[in-house]
C-alpha positions as CSV (number, residue, x, y, z in Angstrom):
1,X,0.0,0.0,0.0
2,X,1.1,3.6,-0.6
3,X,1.0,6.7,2.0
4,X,-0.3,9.5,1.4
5,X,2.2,11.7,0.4
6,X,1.7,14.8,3.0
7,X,1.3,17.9,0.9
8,X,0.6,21.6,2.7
9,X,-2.8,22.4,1.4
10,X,-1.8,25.8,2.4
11,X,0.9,27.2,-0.6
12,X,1.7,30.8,1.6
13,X,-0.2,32.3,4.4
14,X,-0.2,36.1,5.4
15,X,-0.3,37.4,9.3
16,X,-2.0,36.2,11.7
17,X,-3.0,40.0,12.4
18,X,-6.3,41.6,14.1
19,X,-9.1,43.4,12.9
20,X,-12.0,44.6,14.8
21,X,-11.0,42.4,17.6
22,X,-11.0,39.4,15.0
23,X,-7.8,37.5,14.7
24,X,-7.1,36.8,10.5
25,X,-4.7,35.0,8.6
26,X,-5.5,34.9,5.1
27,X,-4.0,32.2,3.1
28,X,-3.6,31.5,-0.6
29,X,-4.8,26.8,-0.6
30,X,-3.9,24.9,-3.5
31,X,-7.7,23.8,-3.6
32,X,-8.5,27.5,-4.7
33,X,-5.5,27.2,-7.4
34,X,-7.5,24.4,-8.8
35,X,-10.8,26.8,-9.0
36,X,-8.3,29.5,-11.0
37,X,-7.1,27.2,-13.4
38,X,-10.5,25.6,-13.9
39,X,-11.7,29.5,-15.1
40,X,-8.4,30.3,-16.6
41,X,-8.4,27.2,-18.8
42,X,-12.5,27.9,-19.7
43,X,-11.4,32.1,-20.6
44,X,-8.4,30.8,-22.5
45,X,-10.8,28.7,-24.7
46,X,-13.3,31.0,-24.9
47,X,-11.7,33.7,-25.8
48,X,-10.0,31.8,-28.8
49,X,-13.2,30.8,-30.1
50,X,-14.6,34.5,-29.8
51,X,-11.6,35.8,-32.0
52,X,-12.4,33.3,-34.8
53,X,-14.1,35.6,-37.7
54,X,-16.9,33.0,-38.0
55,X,-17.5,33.7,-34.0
56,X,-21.3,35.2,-33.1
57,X,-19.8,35.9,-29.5
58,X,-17.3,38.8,-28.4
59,X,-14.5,39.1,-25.8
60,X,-16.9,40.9,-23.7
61,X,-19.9,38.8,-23.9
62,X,-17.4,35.7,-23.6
63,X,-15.9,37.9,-19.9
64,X,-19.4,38.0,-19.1
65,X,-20.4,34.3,-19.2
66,X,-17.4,33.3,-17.8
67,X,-18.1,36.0,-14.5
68,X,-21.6,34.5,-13.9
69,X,-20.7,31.1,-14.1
70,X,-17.6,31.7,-11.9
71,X,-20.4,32.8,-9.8
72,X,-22.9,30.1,-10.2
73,X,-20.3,27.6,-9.2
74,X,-19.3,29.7,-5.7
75,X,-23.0,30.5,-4.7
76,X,-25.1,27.3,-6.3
77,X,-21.9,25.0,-4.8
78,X,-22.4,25.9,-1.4
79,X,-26.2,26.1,-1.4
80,X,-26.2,22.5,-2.9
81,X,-23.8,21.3,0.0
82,X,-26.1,22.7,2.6
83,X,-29.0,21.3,1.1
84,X,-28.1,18.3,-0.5
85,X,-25.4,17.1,1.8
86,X,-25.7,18.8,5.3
87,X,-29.0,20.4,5.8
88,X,-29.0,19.5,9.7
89,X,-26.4,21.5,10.0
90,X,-28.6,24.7,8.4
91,X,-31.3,24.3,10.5
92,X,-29.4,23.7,13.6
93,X,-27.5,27.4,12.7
94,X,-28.5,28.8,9.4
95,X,-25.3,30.8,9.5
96,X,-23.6,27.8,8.6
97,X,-24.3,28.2,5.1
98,X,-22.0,31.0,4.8
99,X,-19.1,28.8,6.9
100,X,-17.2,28.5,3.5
101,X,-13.9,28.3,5.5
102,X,-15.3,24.9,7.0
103,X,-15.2,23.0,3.7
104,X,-18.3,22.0,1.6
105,X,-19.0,22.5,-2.3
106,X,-21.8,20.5,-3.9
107,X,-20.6,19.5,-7.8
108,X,-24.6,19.4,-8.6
109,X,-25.5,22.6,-6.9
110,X,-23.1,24.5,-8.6
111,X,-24.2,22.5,-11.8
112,X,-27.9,24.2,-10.9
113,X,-25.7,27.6,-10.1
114,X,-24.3,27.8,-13.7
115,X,-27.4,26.7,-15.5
116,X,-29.3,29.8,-13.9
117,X,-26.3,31.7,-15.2
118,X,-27.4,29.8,-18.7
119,X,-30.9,31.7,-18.3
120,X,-29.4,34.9,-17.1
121,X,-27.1,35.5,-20.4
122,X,-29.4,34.0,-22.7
123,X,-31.7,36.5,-21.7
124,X,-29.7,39.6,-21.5
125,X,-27.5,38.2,-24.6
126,X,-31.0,37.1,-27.1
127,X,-29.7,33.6,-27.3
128,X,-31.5,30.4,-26.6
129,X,-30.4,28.7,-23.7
130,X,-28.3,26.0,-26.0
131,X,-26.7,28.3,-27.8
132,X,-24.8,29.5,-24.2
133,X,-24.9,25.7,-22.8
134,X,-22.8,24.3,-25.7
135,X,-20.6,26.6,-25.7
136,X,-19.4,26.4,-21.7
137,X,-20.0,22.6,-22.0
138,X,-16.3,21.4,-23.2
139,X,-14.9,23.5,-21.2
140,X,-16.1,22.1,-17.8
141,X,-13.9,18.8,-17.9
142,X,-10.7,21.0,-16.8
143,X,-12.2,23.0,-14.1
144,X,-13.6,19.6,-12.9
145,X,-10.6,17.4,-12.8
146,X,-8.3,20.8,-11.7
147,X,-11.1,20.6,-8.6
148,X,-10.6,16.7,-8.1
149,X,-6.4,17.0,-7.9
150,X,-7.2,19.9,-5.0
151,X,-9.6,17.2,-3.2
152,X,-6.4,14.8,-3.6
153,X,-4.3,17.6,-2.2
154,X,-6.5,18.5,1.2
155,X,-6.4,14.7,1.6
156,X,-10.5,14.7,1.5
157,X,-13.2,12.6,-0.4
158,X,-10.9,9.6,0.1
159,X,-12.4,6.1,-1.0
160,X,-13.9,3.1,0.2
161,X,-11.0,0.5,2.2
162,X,-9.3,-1.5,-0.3
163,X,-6.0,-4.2,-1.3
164,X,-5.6,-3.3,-4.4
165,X,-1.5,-2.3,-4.8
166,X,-2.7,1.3,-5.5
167,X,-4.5,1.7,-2.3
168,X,-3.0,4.5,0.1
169,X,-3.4,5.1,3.4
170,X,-5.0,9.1,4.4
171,X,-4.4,11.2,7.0
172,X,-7.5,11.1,9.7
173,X,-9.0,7.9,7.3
174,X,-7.1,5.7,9.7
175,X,-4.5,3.2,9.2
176,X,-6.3,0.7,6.2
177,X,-5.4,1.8,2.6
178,X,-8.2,3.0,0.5
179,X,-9.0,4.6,-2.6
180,X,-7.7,7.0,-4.5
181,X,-10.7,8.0,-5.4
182,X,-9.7,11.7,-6.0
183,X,-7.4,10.7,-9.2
184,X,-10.0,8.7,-10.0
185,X,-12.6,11.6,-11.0
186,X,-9.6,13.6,-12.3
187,X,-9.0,10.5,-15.0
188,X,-12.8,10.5,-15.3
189,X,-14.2,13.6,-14.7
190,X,-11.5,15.3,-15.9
191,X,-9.2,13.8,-18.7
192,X,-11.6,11.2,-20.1
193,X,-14.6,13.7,-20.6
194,X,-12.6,16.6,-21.8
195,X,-11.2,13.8,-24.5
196,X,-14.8,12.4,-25.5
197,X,-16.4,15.6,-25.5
198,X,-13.7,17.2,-27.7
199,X,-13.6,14.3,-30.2
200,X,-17.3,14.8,-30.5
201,X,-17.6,18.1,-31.1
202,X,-15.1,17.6,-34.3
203,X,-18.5,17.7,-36.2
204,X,-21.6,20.2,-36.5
205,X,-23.7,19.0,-33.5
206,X,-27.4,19.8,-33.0
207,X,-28.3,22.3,-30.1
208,X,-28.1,20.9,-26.9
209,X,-26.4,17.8,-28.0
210,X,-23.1,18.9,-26.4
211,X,-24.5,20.0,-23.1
212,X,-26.5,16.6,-23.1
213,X,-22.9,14.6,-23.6
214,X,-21.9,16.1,-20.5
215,X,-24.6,15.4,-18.7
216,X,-24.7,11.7,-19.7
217,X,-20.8,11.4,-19.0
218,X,-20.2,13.0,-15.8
219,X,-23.1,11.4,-14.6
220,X,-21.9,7.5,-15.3
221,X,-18.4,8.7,-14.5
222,X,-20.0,9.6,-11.3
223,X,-22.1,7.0,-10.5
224,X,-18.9,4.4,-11.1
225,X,-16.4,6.5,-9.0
226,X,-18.9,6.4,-6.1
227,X,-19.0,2.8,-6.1
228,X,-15.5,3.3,-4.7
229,X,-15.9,6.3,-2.9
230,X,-16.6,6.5,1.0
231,X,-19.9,7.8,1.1
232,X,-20.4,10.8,3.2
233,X,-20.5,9.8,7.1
234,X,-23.8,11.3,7.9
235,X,-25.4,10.0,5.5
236,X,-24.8,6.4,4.5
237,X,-26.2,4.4,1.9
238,X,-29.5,4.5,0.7
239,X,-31.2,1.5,0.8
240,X,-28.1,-0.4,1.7
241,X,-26.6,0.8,-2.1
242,X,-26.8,4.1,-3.4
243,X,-25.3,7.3,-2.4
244,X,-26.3,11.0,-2.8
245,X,-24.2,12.2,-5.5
246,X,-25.3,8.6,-7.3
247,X,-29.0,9.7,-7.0
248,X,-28.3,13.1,-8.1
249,X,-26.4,11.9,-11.2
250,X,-29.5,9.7,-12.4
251,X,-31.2,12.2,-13.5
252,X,-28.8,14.2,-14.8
253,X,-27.9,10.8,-17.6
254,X,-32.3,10.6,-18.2
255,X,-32.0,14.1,-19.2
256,X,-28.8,14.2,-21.2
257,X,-29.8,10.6,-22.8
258,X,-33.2,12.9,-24.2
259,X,-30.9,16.0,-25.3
260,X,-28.7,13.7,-27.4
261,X,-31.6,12.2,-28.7
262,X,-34.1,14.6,-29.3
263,X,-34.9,16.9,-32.6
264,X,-34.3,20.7,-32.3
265,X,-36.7,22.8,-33.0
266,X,-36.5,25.5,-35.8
267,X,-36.1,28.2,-33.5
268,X,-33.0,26.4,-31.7
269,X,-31.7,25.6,-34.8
């Protein structure tokens, strides 16, 4: 079995100082590196494909998207977590949702996040929502497996106790080896769906035919990490089997399967 390799999650810290009879010390954490390259990576590809002459989208509408989806992400994340994954906590102290230092981003509520950002710059931009989806859609892969290495780096979201050769041992996970379920999703997630979803959009795809790729392959590659994954600890399996993030991806393959599948109408055309 292999050790964790032990990894400063912090990169540089400033202080500790006082403000308002607060103590503070602000520090710059690899996991928030992995958020910046996830939106540097989306920008960089964005903005090539809004200086193509063929493009319908500027620079500035492309630095638009990008902001409320950065948002979307931050805001939908969190709110999913609390919901989805800790919603005693909420009600026992609804200031928890705000406890962003604690840890605790949801990959489908930020999902739901950016999709309202979808809505938001279709409407202020006169596109259908499609025509914004397919376009963020490729881009997602990076900012996802960027995310997973930063999981691997705090030493979280380990997996399930195992013998295969591969299997490490993680700080607080105790003493059997387990998992590596991070670099898992980052091969997944992250490397494998970037791949597939660049090799299909080599051709002229119908609207919402992109988007719905992602959907369906996230999804499986989700449901088949989480088969090796520890499940959260206050909450389990359901019914003996399944876990949250399993049940969440279900529908998000139904509806992809249907956008793949479906026939655009004229006006999405």
């Amino acid at each position: 079995m292999l050790r964790f390799p032990e990894i400063d999650p912090i990169i540089f810290s400033i202080g500790p100082f006082e403000l308002f009879g607060q103590t503070f010390e602000p520090a710059v954490r690899w996991y928030g590196v992995m958020y910046l390259i996830g939106f540097v990576a989306a920008m960089y590809i964005l903005n090539r494909m809004a200086a193509k002459p063929d493009s319908k989208w500027t620079k500035e509408q492309v630095s638009d998207l990008l902001f409320y989806c950065f948002m979307g992400v931050i805001v939908g994340g969190r709110v999913g977590y609390v919901l989805f994954y800790n919603f005693g906590a909420f009600i026992d102290n609804p200031m928890y949702l705000f406890a962003i230092t604690d840890g605790g981003m949801s990959f489908h509520g930020g999902l739901l996040g950016v999709i309202s950002a979808f809505f938001y710059i279709a409407y202020t931009q006169k596109r259908t929502f499609f025509e914004v989806a397919d376009v963020v859609a490729p881009t997602v892969p990076i900012g996802l497996g960027a995310g997973r290495l930063g999981n691997f780096i705090n030493g979280e979201l380990w997996g399930r106790t195992t013998d295969v050769p591969w299997g490490m041992v993680f700080p607080g996970a105790g003493e059997l080896a387990r998992h590596p379920s991070q670099l898992y999703q980052f091969a997944l997630e992250g490397v494998a769906l970037f791949a597939i979803m660049a090799w299909y959009g080599r051709k002229p795809r119908a609207r919402g035919a992109m988007s719905g790729l992602f959907l369906v392959g996230y999804g499986a590659f989700r449901i088949v990490v989480e088969f090796v994954r520890e499940p959260d600890a206050h909450l389990g399996l359901y019914a003996g089997l399944f876990t949250m993030g399993q049940m969440l991806s279900v529908p998000m393959i139904a509806f992809g399967a249907y956008l793949m599948m479906r026939k655009p109408s004229n006006k999405e055309a």
